[in-house]
N, C-alpha and C positions, 0 to 999 in steps of 0.2 A: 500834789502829793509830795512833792520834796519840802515843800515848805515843813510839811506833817511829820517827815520825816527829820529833818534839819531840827525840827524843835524837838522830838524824840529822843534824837542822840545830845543832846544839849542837856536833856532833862537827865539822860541817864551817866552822863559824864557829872553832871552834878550829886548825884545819888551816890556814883561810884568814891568820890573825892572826898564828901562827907558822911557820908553812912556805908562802910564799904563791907561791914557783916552783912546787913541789909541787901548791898547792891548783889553781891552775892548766892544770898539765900534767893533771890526774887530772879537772879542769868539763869539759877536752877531748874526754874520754872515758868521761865519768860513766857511761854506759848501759854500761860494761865494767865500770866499779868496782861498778856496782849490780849488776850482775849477778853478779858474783862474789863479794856479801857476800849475798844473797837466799838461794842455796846451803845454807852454812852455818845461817844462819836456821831455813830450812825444816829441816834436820836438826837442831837443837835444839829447835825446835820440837817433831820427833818423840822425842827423847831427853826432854824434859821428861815430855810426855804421857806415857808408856811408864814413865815413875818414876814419876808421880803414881795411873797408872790401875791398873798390878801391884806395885809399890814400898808405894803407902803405901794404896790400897784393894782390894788383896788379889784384886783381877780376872784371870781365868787370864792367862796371857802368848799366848795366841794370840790372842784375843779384844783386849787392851792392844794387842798391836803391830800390829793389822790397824786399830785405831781409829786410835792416833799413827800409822801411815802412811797412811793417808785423810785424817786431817787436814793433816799436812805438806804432802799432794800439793796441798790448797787453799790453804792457806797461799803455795807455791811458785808456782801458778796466777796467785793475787791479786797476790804482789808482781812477779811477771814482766808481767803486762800492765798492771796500772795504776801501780806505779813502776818500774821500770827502762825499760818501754818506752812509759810515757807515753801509754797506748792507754785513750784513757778512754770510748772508742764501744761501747756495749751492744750495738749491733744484730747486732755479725758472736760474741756470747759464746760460745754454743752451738757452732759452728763450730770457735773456738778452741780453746774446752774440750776436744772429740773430739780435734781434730789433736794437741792438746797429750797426751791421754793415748795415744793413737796413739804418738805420740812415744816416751813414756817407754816403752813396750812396747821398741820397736826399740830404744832403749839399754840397755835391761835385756839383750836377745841380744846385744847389738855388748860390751857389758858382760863377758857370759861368755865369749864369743867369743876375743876379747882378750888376758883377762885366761887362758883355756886356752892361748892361741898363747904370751904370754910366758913363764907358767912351766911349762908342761909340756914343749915346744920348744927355748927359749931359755933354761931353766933362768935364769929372774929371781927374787930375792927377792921372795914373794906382795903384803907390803907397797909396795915400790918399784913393781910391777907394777901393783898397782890406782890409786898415784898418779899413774905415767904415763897409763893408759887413764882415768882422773879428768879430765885435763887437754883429754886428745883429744877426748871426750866432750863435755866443757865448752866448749871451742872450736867444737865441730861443732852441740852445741846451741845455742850464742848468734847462729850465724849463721844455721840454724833459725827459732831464734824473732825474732829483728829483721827476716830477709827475706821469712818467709814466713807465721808463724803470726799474729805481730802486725805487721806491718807497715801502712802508713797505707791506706787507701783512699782516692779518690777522693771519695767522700760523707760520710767524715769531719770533724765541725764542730773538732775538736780538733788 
């Protein structure tokens, strides 16, 4: 994780030095840009795992993709609440943890759900269709998870 970090601040010391409107606009709303790069992350995360575990040690592929996506999930877990949302209070983790995989249950339906309405319906390109419900998703879970799963408490030292 320092590595991930070390490279973070690297990136943003660069952003800041040559684009500093930019750097700027974006410390505004850092909890948006984090959140939107955590994402990705998480899914390469799982894409590595998933080459390294059937790719190069020959581990069945259901077995590989059920490990790279339990891991991603914690991966995504970890960087949503203690960087993007700066929530570094152990005592409510257990809680979060649930809600959050609660969560991802009901976007996995809203997922298909969706993603059935647009193209089977609305005859949309499958691609263009999962990047709009990508989006809606993404939107509806950052405000999910900043208002309600991590959000500060009260008794929060942080």
């Amino acid at each position: 994780m320092s590595l991930f970090l070390k490279l973070f601040s690297q990136l943003k010391h660069f952003v800041a030095q040559h684009y500093p409107k930019l750097y700027w606009r974006l410390w505004r709303h850092k909890s948006i840009v984090k959140f939107f790069m955590s994402g990705p992350i998480a899914g390469a995360v799982d894409l590595l795992v998933l080459y390294i575990l059937h790719g190069l040690l020959q581990i069945s592929v259901i077995w590989s993709t059920s490990l790279a996506y339990i891991l991603s999930f914690w991966v995504s877990f970890y960087l949503q609440k203690f960087w993007t949302f700066c929530n570094h209070n152990k005592k409510h983790v257990y809680h979060q943890l649930s809600l959050y995989f609660l969560f991802a249950l009901i976007n996995l339906n809203i997922n298909g759900y969706l993603m059935h309405i647009l193209v089977n319906r609305y005859q949309v390109w499958y691609l263009l269709a999962q990047l709009i419900v990508s989006l809606a998703i993404g939107l509806e879970s950052y405000l999910v998870y900043r208002f309600i799963i991590f959000r500060k408490h009260h008794d929060d030292k942080y």
